[in-house]
N, C-alpha and C positions, 0 to 999 in steps of 0.2 A: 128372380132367380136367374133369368137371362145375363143379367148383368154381373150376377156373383159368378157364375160359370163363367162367362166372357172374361174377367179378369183374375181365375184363377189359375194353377197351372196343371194345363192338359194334360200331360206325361205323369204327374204325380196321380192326377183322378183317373184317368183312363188305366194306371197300375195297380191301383188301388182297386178298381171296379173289378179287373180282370181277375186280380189274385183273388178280393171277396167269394165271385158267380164260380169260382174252382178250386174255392176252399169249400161253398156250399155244396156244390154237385158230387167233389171226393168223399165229404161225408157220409151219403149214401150209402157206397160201396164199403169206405172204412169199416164204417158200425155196422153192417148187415147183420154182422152174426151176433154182437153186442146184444143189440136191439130184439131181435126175434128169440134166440136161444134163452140171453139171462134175464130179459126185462122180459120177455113174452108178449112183444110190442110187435108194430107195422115194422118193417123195413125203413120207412120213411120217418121213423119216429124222429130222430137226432137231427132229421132231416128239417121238418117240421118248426121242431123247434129252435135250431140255429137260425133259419128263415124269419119266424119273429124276431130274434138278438138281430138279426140284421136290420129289420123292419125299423126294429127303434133306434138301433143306433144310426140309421137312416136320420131318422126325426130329427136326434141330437144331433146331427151333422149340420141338418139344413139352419137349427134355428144357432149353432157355433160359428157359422160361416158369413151369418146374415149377420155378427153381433160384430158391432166395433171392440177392440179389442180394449180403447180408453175403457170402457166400460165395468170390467172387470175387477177395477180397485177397490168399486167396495164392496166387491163378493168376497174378494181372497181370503179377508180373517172368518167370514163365515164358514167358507169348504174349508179352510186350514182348520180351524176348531173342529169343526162338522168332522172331517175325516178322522183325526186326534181321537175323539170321542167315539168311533164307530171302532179304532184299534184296538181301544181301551177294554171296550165291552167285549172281542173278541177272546179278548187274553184272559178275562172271567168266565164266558158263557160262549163262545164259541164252538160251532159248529167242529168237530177233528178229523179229518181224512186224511191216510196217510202219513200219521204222525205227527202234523200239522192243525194247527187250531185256528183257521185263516179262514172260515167259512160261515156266515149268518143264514141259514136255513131261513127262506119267506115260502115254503112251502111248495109256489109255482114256480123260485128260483132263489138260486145260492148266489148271493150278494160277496162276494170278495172285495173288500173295502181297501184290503191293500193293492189291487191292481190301479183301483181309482185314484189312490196315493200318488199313482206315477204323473198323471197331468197336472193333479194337482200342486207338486212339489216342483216340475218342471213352470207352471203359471207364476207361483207365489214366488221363487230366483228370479226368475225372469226380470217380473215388475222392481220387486227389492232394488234389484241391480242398478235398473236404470234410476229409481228414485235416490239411492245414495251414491249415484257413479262418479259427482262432481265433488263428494267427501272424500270419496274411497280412494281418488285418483290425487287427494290433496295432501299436502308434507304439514300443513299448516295447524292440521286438528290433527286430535287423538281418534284412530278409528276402531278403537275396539267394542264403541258400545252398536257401531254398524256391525264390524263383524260376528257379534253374538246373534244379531237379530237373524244374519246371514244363517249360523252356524242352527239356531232354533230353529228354521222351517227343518233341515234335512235330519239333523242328528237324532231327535223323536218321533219320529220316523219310522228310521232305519232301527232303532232298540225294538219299538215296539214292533216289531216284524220278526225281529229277530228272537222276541221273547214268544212268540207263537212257532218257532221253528219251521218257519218259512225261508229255510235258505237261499232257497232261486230269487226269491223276488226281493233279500235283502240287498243278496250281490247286485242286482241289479238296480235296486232304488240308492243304492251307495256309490255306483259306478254314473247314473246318470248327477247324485251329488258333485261328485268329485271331479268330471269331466266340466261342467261349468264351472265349478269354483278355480278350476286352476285356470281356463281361456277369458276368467271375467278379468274386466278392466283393476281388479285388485290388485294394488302395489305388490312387486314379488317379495320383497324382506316380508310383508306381511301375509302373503300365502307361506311363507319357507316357517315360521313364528306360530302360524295356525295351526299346518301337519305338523309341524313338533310336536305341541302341547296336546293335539288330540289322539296323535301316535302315541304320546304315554297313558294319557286317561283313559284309552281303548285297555292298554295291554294292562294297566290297573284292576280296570272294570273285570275283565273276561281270566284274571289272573286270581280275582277277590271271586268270582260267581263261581269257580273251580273248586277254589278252597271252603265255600260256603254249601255249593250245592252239588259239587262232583261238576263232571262231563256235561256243558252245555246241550250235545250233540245227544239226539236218541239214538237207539241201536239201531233202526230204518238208516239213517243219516248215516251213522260208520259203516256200515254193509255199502253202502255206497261211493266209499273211497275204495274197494277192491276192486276197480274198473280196469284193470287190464286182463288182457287173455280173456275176455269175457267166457268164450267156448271151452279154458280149461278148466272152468267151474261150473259147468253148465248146468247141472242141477240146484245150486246155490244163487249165490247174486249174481251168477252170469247169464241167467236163465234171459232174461228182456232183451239186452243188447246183443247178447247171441243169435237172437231168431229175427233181429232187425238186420244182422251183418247180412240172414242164409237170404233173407228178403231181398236186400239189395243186391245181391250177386246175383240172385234168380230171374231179375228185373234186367242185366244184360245192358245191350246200346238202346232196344227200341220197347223194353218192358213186355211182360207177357198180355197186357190188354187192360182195358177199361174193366173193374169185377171181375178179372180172372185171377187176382192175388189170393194165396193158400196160406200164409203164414200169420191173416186176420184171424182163421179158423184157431182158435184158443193159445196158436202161440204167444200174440203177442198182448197183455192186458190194454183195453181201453184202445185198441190201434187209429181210433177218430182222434185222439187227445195229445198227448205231447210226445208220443209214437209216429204220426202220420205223416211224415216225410219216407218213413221205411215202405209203407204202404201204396205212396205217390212212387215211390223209387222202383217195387217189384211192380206197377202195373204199366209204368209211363215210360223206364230204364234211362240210362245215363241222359240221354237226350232232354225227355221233358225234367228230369232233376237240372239240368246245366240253365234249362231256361227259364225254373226259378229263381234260380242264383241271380239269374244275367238281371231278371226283374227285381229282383232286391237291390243288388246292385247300382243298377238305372236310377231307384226311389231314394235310396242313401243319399247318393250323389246328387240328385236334382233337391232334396231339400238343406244338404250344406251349400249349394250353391247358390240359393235363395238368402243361406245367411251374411254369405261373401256379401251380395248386392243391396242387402233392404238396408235401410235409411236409421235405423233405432236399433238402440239398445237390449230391448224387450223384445224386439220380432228375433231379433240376430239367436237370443239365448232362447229363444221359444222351440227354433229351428236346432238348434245345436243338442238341444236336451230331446226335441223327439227324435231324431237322429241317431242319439246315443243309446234310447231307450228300445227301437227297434232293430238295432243293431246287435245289444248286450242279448235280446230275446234270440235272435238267429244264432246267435256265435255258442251261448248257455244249451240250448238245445240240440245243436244238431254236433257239437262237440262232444255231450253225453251221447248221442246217437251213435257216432264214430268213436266212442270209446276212447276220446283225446282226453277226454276230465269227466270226473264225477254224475252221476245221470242228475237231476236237480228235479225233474218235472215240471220244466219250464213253457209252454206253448210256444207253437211258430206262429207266427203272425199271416194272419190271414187265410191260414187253412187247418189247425188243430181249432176243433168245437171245444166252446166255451164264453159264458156270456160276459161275467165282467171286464173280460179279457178282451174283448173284440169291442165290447161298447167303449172301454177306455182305449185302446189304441184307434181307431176311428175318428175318436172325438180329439186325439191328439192329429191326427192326420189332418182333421179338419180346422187345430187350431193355426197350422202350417198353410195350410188354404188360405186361411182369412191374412196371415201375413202376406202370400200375394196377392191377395186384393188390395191391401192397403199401399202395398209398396208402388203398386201399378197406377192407382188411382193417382197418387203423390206425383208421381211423374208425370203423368199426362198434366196436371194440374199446374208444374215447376214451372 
């Protein structure tokens, strides 16, 4: 472990640690009143158990970190089937929360198989890429039986997500597709030839499900496009984002304190969950909200900077797709927060509780790790 630490990169872990131990400790205070008033729990209940999610996703860090990433080839068709199959059965028997059929109930914990999607769909590009990067860059063959192979990891996917009305995490598993597919070494006539054809089979598809089944969208989902003036509807669907705005004003330059926040007290639903930026805002005020940013920021940039330098095609796209992926979760959520777009119920990374969510971004952080290990070792070694 000395060694995997020694050539991994400090600035990413040491951001990553700091945001983790202050997305733990906020929890506390977020869910206080969650936890004792509606579950009739400890205080520390949420507590408690994010602490394990972390525990393990600890584990899956250490043995992600330690693994070569050669390694991985002949797992991908397994997790790619494996996860394929876990959406499948969602869409049948799935757990619904929130209008949403995006949840496997195991009892001690709710397995979200679509957040798991995200590494997994960001590993299987990755590899693809480089394995067909010498086809896809050539005039001489036909590449369309690559580009299907391409187009199969993301586009079944992105359906079956979107057939569970899981809107946040399609945008998002569509957005971390699409940003790789356009920066990959694919000839451009032939990314310009791909968005054609799949811009009409989309508007086909969602044009035929209209006329077959009505409105894709539930009424939770439309209620959620009236995001403006949140406070002129305030009893309506401006009800959340409203008492997020009175939160964040209340919260000032230097925040009213650590547990002195009043807008967790039943205004705001869930305030530990994809609320708690409003929460960190009214207790920490402009100040500790700017030095979140500055650390996301710091994290973005230090792992496309990893992609500028490392040596391979697979680390380059590893980095570029978790990048995108942590990025689409910031900009989705705290944009519904500000009332800029649609509220989605997206988590912030590293401080809203939730387990699949934080096991799968971890493990993505930590597949960015093991690209600086490898790139560094190379080097020393050139």
């Amino acid at each position: 472990m000395r060694r995997v630490i020694r050539d991994s990169d400090k600035l990413i872990l040491f951001i990553t640690i700091v945001l983790s131990l202050f997305g733990l400790f906020n929890i506390v205070t977020a869910s206080s009143r969650e936890a004792v008033i509606n579950l009739e729990k400890s205080i520390y209940y949420y507590f408690y158990r994010h602490l394990l999610i972390l525990v393990a996703s600890l584990v899956a860090t250490i043995i992600v970190m330690n693994m070569p990433l050669k390694k991985y080839y002949k797992f991908i068709p397994l997790l790619f089937f494996g996860i394929i199959g876990l959406n499948v059965f969602l869409i049948v028997q799935g757990t619904t929360t929130r209008g949403a059929s995006n949840w496997i109930d195991l009892g001690f914990f709710n397995l979200q198989p679509s957040e798991v999607a995200k590494p997994i769909m960001i590993i299987a590009l990755s590899f693809y890429l480089e394995k067909f990067s010498k086809v896809l860059t050539s005039n001489k063959v036909s590449h369309l039986k690559y580009l299907l192979i391409i187009l199969s990891i993301g586009i079944p996917l992105i359906l079956l997500v979107v057939l569970q009305k899981d809107l946040g995490t399609a945008i998002i598993l569509a957005m971390i597709f699409t940003v790789i597919f356009l920066t990959s070494p694919i000839l451009p006539h032939d990314k310009f030839k791909t968005i054609f054809v799949g811009g009409v089979l989309l508007l086909v598809g969602v044009l035929g499900y209209i006329v077959i089944k009505g409105n894709p969208l539930t009424k939770a989902q439309l209620s959620r496009f009236d995001y403006r003036n949140p406070c002129s509807h305030y009893s309506t669907t401006g009800y959340q984002i409203c008492n997020a705005f009175i939160a964040i004003n209340k919260g000032g330059a230097f925040g009213l304190g650590i547990g002195k926040s009043t807008q967790k007290y039943s205004y705001i639903p869930e305030p530990h969950t994809d609320m708690v930026f409003s929460i960190i805002s009214e207790e920490n005020g402009l100040v500790g909200g700017s030095l979140i940013f500055l650390c996301y920021t710091v994290l973005i940039y230090r792992i496309l900077r990893l992609a500028r330098i490392t040596d391979t095609i697979k680390n380059r796209y590893i980095c570029i797709g978790v990048a995108t992926y942590i990025f689409m979760h910031i900009a989705i959520n705290l944009g519904g927060l500000f009332g800029l777009i649609p509220l989605t119920g997206v988590p912030l990374p590293f401080l809203s509780y939730g387990g699949s969510f934080t096991l799968s971004l971890l493990i993505s952080i930590a597949l960015v790790q093991r690209v600086s290990i490898e790139t560094k070792r190379r080097v020393k070694h050139a």
